[in-house]
ModelCIF file with pLDDT and N, C-alpha, C, O atoms, coordinates in Angstrom:
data_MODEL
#
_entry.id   MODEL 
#
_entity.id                         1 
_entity.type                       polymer 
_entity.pdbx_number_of_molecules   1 
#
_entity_poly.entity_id                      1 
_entity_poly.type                           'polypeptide(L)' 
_entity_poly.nstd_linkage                   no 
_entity_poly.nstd_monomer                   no 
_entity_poly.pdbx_seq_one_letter_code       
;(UNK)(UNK)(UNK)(UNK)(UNK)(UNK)(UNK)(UNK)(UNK)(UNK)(UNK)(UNK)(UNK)(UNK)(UNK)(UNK)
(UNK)(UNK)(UNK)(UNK)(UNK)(UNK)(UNK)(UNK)(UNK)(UNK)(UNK)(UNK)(UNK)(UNK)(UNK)(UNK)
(UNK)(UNK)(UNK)(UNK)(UNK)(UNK)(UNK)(UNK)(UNK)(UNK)(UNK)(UNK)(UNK)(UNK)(UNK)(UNK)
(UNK)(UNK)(UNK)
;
_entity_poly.pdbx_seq_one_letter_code_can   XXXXXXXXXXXXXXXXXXXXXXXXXXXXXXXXXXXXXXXXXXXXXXXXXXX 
_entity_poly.pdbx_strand_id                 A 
#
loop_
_entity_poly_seq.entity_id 
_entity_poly_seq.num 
_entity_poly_seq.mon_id 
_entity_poly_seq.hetero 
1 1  UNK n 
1 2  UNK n 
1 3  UNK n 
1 4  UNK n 
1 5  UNK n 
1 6  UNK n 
1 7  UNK n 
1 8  UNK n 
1 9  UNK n 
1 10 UNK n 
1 11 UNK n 
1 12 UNK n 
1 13 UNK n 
1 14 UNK n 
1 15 UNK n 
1 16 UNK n 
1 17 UNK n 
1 18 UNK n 
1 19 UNK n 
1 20 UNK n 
1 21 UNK n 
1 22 UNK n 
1 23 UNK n 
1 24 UNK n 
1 25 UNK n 
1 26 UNK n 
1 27 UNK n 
1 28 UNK n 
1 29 UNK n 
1 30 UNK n 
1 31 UNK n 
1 32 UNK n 
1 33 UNK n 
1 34 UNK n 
1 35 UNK n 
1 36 UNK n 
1 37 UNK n 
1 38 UNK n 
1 39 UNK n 
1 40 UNK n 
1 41 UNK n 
1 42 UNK n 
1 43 UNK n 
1 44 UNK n 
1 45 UNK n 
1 46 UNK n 
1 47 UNK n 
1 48 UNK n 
1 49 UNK n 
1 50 UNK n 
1 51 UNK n 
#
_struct_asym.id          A 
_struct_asym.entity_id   1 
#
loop_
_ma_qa_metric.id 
_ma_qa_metric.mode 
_ma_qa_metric.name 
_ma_qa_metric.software_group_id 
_ma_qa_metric.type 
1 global pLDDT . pLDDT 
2 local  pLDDT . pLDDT 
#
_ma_qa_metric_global.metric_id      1 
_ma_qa_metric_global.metric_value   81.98 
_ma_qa_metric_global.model_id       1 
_ma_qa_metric_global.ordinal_id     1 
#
loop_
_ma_qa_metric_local.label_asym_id 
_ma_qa_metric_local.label_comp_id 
_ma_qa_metric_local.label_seq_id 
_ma_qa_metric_local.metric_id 
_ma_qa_metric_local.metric_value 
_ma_qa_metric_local.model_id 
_ma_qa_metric_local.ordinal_id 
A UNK 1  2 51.00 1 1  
A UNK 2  2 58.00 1 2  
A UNK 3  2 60.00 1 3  
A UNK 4  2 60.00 1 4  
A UNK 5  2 58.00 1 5  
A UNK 6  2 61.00 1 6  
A UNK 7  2 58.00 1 7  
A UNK 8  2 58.00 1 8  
A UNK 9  2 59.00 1 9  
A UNK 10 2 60.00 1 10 
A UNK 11 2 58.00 1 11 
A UNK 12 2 52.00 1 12 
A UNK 13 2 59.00 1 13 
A UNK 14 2 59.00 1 14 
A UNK 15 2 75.00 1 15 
A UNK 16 2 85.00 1 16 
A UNK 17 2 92.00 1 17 
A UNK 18 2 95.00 1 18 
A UNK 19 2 96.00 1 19 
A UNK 20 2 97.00 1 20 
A UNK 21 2 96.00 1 21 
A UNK 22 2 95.00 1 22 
A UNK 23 2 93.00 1 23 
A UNK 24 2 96.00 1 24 
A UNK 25 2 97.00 1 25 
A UNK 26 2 97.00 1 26 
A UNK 27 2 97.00 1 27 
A UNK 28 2 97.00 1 28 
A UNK 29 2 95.00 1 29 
A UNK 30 2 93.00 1 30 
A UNK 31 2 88.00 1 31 
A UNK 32 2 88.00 1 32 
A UNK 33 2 87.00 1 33 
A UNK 34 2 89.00 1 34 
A UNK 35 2 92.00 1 35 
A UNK 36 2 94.00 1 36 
A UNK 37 2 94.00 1 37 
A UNK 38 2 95.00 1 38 
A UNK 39 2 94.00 1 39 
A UNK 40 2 95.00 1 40 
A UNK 41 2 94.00 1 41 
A UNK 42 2 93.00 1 42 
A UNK 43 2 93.00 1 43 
A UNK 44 2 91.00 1 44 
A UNK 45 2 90.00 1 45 
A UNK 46 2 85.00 1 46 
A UNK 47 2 85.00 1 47 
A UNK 48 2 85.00 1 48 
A UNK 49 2 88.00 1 49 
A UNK 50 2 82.00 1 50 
A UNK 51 2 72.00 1 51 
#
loop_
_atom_site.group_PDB 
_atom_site.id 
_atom_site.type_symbol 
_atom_site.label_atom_id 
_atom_site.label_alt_id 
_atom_site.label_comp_id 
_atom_site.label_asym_id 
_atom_site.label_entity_id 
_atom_site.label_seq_id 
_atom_site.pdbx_PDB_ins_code 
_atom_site.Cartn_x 
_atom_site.Cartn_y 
_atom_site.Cartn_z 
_atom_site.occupancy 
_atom_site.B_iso_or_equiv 
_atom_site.pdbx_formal_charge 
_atom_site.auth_seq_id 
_atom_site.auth_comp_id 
_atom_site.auth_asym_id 
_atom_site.auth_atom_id 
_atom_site.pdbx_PDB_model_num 
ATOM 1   N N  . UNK A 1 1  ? -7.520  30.567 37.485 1.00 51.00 ? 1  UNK A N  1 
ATOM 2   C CA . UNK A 1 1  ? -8.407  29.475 37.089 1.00 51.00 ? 1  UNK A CA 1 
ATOM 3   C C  . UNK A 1 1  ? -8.295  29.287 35.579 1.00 51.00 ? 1  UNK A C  1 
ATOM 4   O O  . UNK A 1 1  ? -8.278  30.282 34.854 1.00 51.00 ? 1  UNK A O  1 
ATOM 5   N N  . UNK A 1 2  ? -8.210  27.923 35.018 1.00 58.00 ? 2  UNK A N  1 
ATOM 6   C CA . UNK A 1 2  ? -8.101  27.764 33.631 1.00 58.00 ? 2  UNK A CA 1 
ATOM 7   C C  . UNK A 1 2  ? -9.237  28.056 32.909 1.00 58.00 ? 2  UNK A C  1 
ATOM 8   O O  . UNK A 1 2  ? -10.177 28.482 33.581 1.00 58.00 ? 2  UNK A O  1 
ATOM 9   N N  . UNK A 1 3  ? -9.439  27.920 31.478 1.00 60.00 ? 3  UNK A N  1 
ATOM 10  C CA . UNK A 1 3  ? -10.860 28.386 31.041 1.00 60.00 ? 3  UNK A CA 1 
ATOM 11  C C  . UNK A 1 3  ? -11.989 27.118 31.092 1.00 60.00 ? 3  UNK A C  1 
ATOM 12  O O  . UNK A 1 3  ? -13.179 27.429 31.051 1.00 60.00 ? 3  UNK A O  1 
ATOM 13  N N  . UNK A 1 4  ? -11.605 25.677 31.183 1.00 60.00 ? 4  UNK A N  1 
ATOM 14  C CA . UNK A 1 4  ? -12.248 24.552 31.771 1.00 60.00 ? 4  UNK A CA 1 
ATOM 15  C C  . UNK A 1 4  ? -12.999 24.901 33.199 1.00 60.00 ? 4  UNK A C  1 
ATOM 16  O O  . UNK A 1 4  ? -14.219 25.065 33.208 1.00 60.00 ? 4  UNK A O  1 
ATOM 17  N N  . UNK A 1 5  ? -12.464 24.974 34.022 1.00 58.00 ? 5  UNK A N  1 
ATOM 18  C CA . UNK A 1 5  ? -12.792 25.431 35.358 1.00 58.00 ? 5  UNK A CA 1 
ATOM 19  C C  . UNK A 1 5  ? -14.061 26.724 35.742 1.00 58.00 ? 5  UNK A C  1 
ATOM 20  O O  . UNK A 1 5  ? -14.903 26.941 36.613 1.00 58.00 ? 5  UNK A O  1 
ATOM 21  N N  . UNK A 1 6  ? -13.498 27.417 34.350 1.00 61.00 ? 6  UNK A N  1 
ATOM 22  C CA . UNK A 1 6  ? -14.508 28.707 34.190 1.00 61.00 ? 6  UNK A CA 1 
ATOM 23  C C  . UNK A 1 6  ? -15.789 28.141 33.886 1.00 61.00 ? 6  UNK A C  1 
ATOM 24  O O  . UNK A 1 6  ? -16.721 28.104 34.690 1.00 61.00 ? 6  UNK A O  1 
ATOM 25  N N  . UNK A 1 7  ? -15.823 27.683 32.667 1.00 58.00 ? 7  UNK A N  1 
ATOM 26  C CA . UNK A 1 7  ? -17.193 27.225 32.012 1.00 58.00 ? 7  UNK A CA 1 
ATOM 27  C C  . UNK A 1 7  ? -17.446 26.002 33.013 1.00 58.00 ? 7  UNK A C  1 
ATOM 28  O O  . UNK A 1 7  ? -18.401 26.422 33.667 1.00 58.00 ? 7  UNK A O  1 
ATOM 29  N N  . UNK A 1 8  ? -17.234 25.121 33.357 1.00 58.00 ? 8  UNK A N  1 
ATOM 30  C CA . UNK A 1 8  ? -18.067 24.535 34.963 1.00 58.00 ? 8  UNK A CA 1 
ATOM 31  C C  . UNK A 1 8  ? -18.001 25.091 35.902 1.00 58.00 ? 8  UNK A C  1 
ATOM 32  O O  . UNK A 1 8  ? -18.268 24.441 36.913 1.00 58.00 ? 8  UNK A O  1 
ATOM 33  N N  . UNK A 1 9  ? -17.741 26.092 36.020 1.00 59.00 ? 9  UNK A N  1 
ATOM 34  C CA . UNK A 1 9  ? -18.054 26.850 36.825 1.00 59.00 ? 9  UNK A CA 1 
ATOM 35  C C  . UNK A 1 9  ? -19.797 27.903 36.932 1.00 59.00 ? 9  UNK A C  1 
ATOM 36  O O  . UNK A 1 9  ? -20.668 28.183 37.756 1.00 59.00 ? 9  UNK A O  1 
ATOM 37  N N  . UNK A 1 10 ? -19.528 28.086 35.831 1.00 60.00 ? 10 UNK A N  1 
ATOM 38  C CA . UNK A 1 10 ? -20.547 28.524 35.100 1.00 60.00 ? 10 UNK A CA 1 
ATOM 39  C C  . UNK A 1 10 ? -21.773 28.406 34.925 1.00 60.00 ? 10 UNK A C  1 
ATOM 40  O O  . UNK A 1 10 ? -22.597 29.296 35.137 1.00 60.00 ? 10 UNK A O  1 
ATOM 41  N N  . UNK A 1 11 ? -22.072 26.984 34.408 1.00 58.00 ? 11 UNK A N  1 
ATOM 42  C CA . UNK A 1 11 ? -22.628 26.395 34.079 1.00 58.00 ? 11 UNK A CA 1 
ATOM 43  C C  . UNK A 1 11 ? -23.173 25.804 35.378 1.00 58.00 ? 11 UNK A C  1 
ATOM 44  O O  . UNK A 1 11 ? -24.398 25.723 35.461 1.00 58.00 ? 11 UNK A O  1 
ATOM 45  N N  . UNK A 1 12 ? -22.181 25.236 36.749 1.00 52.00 ? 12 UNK A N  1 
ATOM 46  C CA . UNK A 1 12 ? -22.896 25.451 37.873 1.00 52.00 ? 12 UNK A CA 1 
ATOM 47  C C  . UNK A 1 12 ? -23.831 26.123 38.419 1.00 52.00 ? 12 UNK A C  1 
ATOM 48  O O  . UNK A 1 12 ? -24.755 25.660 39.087 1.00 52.00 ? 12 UNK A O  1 
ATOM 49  N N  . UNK A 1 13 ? -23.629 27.248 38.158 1.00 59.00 ? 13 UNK A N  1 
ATOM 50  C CA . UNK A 1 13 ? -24.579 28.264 38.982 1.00 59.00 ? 13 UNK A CA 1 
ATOM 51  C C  . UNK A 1 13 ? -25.541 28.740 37.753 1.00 59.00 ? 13 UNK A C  1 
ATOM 52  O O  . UNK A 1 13 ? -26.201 29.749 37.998 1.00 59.00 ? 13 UNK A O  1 
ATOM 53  N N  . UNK A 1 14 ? -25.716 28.131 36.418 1.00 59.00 ? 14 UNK A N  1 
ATOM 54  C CA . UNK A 1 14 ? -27.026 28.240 35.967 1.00 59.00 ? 14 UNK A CA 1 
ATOM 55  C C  . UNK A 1 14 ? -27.654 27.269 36.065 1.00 59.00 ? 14 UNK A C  1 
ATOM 56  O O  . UNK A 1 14 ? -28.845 27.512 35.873 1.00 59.00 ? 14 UNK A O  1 
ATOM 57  N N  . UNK A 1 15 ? -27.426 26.109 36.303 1.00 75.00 ? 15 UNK A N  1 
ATOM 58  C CA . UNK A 1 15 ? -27.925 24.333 36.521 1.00 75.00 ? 15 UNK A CA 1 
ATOM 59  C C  . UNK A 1 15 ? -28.634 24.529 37.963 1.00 75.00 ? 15 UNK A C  1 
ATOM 60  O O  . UNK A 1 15 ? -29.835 24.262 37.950 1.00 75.00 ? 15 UNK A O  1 
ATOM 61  N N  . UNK A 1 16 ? -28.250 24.831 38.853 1.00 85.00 ? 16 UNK A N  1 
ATOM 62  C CA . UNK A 1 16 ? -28.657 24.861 40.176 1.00 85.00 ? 16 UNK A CA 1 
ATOM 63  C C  . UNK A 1 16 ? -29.873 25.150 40.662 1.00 85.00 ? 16 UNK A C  1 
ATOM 64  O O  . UNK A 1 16 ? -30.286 26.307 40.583 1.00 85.00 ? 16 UNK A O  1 
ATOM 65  N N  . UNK A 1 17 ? -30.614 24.178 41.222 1.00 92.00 ? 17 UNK A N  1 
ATOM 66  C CA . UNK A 1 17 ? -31.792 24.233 41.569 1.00 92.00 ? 17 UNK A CA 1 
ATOM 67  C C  . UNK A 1 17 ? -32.233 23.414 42.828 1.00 92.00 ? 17 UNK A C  1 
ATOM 68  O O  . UNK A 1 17 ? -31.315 22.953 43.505 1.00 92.00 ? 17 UNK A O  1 
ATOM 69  N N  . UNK A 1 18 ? -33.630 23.152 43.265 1.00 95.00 ? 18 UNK A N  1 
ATOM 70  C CA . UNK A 1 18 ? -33.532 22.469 44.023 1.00 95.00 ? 18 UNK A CA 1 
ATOM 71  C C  . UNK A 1 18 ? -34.289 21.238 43.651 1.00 95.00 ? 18 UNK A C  1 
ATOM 72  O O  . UNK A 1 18 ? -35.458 21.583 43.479 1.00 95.00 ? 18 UNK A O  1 
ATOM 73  N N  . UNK A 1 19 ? -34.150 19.980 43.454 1.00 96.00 ? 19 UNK A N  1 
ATOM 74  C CA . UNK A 1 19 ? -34.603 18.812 43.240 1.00 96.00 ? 19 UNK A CA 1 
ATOM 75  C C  . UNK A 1 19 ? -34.775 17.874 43.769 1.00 96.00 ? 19 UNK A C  1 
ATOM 76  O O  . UNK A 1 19 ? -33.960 17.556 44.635 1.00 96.00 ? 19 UNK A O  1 
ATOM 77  N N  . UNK A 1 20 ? -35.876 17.037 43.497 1.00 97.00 ? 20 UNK A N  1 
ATOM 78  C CA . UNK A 1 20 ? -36.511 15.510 44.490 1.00 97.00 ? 20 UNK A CA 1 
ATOM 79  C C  . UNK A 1 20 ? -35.555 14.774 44.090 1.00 97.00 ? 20 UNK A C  1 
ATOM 80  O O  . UNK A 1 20 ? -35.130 14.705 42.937 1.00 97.00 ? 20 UNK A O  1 
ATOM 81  N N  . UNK A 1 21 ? -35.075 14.038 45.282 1.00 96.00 ? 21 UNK A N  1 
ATOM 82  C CA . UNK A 1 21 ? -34.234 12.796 45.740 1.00 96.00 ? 21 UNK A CA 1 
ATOM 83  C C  . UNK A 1 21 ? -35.012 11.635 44.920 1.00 96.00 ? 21 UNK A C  1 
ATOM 84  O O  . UNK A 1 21 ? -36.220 11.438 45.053 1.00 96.00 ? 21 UNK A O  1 
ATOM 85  N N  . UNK A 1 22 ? -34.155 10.874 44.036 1.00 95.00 ? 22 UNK A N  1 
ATOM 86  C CA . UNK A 1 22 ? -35.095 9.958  43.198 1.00 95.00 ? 22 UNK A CA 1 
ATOM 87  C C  . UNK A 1 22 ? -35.133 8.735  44.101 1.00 95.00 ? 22 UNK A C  1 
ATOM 88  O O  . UNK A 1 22 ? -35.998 7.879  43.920 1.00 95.00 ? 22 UNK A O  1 
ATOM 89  N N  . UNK A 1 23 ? -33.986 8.590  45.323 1.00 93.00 ? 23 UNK A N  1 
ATOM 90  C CA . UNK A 1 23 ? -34.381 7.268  46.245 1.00 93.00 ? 23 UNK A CA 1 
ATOM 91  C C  . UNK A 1 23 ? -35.269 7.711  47.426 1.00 93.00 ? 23 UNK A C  1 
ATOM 92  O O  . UNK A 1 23 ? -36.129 6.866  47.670 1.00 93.00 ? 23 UNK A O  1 
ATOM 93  N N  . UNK A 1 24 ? -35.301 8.588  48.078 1.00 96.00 ? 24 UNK A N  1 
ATOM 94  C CA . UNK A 1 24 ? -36.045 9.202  49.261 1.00 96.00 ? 24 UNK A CA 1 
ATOM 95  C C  . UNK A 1 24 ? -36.892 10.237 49.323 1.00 96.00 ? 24 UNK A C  1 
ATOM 96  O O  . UNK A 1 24 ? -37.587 10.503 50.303 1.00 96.00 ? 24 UNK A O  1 
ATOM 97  N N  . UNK A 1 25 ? -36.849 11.093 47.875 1.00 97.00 ? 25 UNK A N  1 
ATOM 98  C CA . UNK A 1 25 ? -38.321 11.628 47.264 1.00 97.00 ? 25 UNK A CA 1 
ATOM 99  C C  . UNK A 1 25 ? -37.729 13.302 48.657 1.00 97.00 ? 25 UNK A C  1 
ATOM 100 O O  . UNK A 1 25 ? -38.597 14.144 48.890 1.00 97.00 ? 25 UNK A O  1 
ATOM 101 N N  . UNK A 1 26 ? -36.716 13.416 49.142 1.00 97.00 ? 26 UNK A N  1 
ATOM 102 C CA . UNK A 1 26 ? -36.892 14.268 49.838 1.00 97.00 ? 26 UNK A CA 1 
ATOM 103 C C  . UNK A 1 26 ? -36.113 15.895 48.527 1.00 97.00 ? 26 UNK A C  1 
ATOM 104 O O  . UNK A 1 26 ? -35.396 15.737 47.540 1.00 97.00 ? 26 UNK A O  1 
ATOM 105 N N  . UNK A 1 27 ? -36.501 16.865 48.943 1.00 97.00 ? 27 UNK A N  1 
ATOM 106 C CA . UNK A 1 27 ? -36.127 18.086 48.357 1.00 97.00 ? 27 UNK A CA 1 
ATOM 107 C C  . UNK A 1 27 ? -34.297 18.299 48.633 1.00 97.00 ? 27 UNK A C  1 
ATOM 108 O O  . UNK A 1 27 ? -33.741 18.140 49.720 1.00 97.00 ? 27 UNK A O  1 
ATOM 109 N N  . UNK A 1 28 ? -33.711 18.640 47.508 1.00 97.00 ? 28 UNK A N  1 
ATOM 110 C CA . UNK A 1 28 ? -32.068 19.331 47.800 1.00 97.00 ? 28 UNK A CA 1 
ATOM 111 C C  . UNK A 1 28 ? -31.431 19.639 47.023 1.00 97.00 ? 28 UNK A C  1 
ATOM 112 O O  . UNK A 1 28 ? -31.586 19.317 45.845 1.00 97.00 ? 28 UNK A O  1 
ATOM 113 N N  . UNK A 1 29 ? -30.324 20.516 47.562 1.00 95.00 ? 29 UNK A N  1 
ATOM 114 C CA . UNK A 1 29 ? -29.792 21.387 46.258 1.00 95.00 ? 29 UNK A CA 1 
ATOM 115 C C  . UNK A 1 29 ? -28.876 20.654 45.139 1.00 95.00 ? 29 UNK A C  1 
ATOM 116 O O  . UNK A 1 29 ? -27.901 19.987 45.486 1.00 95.00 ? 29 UNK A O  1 
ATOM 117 N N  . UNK A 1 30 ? -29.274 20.827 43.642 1.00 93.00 ? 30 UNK A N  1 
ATOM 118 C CA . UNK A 1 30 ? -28.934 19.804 42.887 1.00 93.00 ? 30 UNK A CA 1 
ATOM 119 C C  . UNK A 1 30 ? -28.067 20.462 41.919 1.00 93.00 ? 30 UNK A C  1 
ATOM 120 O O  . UNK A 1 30 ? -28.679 21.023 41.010 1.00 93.00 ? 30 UNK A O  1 
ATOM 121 N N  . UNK A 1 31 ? -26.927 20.527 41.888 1.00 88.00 ? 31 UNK A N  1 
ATOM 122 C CA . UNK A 1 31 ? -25.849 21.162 41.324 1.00 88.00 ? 31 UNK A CA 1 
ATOM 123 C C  . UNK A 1 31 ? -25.975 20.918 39.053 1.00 88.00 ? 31 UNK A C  1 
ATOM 124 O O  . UNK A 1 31 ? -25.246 21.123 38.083 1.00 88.00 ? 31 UNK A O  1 
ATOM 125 N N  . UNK A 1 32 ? -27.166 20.469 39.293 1.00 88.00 ? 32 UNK A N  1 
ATOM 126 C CA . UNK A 1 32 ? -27.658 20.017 37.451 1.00 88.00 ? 32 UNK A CA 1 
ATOM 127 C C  . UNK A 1 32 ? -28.488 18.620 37.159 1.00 88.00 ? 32 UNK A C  1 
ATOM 128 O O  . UNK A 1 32 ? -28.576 17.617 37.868 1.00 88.00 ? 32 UNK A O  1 
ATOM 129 N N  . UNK A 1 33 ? -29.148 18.947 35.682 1.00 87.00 ? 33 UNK A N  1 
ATOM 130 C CA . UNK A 1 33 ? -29.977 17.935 36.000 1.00 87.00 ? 33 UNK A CA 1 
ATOM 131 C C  . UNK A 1 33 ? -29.552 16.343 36.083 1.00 87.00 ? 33 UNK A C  1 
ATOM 132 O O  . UNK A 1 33 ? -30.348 15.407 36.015 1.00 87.00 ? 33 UNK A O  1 
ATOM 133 N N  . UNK A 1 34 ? -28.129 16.243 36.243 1.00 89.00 ? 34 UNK A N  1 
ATOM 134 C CA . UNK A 1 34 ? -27.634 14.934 36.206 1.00 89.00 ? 34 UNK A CA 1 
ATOM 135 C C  . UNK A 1 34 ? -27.323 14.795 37.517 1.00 89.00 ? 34 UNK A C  1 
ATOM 136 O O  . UNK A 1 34 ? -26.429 13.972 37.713 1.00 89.00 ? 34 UNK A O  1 
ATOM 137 N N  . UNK A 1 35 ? -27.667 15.210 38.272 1.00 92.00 ? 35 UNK A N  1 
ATOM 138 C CA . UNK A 1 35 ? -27.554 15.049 39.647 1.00 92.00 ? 35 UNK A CA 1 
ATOM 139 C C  . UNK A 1 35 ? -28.903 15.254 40.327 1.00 92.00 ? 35 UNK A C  1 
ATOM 140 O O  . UNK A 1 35 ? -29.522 16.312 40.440 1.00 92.00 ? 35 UNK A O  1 
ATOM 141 N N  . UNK A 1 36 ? -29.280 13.889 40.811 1.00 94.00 ? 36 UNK A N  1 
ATOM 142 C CA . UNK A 1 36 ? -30.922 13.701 41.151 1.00 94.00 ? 36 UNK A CA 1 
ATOM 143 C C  . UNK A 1 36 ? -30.794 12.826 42.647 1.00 94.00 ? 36 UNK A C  1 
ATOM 144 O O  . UNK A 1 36 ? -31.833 12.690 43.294 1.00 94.00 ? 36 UNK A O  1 
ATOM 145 N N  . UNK A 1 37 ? -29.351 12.168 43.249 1.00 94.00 ? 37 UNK A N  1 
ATOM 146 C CA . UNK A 1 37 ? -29.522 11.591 44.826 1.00 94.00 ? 37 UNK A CA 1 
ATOM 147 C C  . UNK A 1 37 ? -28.862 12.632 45.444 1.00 94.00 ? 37 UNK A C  1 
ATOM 148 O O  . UNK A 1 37 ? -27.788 13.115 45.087 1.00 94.00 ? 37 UNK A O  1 
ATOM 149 N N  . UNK A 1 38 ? -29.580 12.980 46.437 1.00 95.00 ? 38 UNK A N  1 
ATOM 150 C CA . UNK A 1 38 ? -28.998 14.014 47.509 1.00 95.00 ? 38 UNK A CA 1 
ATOM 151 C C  . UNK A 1 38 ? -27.865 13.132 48.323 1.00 95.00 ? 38 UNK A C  1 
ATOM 152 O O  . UNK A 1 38 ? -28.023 11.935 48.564 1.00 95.00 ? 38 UNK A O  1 
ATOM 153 N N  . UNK A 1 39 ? -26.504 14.017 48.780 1.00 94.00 ? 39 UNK A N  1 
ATOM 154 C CA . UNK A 1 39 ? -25.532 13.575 49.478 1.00 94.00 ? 39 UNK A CA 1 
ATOM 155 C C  . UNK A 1 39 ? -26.093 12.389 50.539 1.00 94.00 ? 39 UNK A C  1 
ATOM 156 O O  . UNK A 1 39 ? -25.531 11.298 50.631 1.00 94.00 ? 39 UNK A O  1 
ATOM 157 N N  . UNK A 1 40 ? -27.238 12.749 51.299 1.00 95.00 ? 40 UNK A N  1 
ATOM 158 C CA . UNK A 1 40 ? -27.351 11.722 52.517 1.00 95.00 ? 40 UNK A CA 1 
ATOM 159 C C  . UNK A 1 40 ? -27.644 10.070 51.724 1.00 95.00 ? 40 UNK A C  1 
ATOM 160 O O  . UNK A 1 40 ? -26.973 9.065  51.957 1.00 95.00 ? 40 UNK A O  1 
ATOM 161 N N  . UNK A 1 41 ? -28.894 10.167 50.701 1.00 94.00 ? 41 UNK A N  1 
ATOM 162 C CA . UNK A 1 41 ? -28.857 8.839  49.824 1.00 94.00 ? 41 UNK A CA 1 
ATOM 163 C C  . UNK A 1 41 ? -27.341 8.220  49.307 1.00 94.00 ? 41 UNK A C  1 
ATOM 164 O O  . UNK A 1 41 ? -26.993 7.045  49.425 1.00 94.00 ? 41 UNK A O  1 
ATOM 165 N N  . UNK A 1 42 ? -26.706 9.095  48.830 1.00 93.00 ? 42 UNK A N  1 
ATOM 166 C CA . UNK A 1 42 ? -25.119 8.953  48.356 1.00 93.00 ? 42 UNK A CA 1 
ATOM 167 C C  . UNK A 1 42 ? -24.438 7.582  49.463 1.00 93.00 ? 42 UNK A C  1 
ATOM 168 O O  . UNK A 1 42 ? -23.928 6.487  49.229 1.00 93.00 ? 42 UNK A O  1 
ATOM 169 N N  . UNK A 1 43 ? -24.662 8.111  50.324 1.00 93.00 ? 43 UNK A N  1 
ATOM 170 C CA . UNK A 1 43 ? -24.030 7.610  51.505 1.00 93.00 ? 43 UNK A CA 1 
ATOM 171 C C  . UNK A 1 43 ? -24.185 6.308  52.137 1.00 93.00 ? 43 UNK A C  1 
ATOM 172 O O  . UNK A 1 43 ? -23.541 5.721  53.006 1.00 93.00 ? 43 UNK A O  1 
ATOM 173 N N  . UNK A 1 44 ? -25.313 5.996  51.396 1.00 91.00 ? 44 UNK A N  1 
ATOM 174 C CA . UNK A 1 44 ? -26.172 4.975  51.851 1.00 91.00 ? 44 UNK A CA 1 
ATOM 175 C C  . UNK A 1 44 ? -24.970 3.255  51.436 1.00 91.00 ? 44 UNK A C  1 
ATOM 176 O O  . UNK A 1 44 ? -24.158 3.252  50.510 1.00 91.00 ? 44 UNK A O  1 
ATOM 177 N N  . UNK A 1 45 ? -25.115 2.496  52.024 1.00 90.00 ? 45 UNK A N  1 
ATOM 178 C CA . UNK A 1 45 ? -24.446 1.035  51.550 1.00 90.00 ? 45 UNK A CA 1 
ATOM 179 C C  . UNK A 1 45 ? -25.343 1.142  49.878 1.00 90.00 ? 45 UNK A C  1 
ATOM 180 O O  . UNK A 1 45 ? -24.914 1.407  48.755 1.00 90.00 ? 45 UNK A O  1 
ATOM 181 N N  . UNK A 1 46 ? -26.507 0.855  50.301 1.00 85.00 ? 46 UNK A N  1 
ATOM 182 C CA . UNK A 1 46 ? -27.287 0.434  48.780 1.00 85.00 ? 46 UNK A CA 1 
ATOM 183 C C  . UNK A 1 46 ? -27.110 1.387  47.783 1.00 85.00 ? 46 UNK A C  1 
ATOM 184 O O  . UNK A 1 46 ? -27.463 1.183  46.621 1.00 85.00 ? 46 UNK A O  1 
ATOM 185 N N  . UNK A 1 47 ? -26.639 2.311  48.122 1.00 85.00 ? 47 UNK A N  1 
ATOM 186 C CA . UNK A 1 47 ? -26.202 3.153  46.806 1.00 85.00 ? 47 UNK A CA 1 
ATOM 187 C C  . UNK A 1 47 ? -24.354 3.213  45.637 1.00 85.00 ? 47 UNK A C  1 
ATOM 188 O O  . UNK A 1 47 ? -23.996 3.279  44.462 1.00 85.00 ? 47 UNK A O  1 
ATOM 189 N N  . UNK A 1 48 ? -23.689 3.120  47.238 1.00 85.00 ? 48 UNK A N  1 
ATOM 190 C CA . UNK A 1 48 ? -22.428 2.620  46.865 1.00 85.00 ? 48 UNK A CA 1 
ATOM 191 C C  . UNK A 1 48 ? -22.182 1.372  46.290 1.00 85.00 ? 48 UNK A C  1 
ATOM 192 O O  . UNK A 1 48 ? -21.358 1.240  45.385 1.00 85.00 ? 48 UNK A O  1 
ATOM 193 N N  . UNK A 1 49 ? -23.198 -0.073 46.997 1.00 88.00 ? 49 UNK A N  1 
ATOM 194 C CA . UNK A 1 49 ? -23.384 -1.348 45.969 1.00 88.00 ? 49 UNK A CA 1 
ATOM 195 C C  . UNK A 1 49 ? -23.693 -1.220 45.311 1.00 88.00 ? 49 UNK A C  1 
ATOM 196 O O  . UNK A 1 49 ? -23.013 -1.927 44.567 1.00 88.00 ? 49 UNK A O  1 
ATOM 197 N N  . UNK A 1 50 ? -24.703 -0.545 44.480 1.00 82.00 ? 50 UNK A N  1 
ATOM 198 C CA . UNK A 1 50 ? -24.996 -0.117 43.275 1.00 82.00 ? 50 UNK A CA 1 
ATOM 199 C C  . UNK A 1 50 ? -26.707 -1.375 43.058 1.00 82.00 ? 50 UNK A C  1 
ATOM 200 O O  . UNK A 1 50 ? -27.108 -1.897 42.018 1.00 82.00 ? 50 UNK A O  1 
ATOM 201 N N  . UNK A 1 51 ? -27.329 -1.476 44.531 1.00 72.00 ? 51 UNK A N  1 
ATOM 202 C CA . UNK A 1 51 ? -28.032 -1.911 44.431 1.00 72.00 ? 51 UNK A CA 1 
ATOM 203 C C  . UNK A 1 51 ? -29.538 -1.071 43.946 1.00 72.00 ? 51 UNK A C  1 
ATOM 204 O O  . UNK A 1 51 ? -30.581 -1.709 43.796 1.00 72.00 ? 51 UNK A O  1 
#
């Protein structure tokens, strides 16, 4: 593994928590605080339109 890969790596597993879905308010595991829609919202049409 390069040393890029290391430090996000890293930094993953101190970021990690579990956080409210900012479209569906439901609880999930949130890989940092820049990550706030859980995979199932992700998925959604209105999220990919960017509505």
């Amino acid at each position: 593994m390069n040393t890029e890969g290391k430090i996000v790596e890293e930094r993953v597993n101190v970021e990690r928590k579990r956080r409210r879905c900012l479209m569906c308010r439901e609880m999930f595991d949130s890989f940092g605080p820049g990550n706030r829609i859980c995979k199932k919202c992700k998925s959604k049409q209105a999220w990919r339109s960017g509505v």
